[in-house]
C-alpha positions as CSV (number, residue, x, y, z in Angstrom):
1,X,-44.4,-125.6,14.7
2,X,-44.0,-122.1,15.8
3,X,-39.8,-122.4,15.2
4,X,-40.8,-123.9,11.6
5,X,-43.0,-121.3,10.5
6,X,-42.6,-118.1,12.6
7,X,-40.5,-116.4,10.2
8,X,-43.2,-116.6,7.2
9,X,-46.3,-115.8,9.2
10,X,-47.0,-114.3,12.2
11,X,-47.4,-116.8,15.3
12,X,-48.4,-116.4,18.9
13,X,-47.8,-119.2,21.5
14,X,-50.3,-119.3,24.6
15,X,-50.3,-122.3,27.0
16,X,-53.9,-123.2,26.9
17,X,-56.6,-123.4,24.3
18,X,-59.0,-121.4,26.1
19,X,-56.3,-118.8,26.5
20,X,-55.7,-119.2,22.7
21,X,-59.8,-118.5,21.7
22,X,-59.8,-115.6,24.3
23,X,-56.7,-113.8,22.3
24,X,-58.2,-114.8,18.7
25,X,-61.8,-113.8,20.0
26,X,-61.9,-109.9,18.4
27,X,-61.6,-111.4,15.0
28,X,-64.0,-113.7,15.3
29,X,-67.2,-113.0,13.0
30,X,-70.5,-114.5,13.0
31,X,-71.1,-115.2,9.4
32,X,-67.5,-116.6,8.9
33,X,-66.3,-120.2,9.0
34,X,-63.4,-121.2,12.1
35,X,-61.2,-124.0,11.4
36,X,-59.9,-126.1,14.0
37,X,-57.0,-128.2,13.2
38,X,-54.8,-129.1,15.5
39,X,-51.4,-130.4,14.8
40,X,-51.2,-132.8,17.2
41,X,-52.9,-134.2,20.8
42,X,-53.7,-132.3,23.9
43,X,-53.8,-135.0,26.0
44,X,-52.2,-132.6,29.0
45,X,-55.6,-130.6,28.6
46,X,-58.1,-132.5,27.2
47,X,-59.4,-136.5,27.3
48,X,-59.8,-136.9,24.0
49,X,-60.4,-135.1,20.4
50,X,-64.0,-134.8,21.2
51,X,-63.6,-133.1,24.3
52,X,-61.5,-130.7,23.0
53,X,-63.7,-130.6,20.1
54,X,-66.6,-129.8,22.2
55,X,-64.5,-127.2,24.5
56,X,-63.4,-125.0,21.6
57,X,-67.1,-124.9,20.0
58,X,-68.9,-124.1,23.6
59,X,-65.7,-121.3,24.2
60,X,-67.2,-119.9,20.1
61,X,-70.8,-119.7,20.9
62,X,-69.7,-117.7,24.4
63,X,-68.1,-115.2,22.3
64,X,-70.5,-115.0,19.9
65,X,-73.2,-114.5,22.9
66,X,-71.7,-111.8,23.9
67,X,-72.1,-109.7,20.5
């Protein structure tokens, strides 16, 4: 995905979901929406959709905690 669309829009790569949150974390604002849509499986991190589901909304509420 990155090699189809870096050119038009800036893209960063990190290995891990968590470490993807993490780097996105200062934009993140309470009163905004965060869309999670995933091109494809994670099956090399994650059981299933739910449990990745579940990882990226308990990884949110940690940063939003921390406001």
């Amino acid at each position: 995905i990155q090699k189809q669309i870096g050119y038009k829009l800036k893209t960063l790569l990190k290995p891990t979901l968590g470490e993807a949150v993490k780097c996105l974390s200062p934009h993140f604002v309470k009163s905004t929406t965060i869309l999670f849509s995933p091109g494809c499986s994670s099956f090399d991190e994650f059981a299933n959709f739910e449990e990745r589901g579940n990882f990226f909304k308990k990884r949110l509420r940690q940063y939003y905690d921390e406001d």
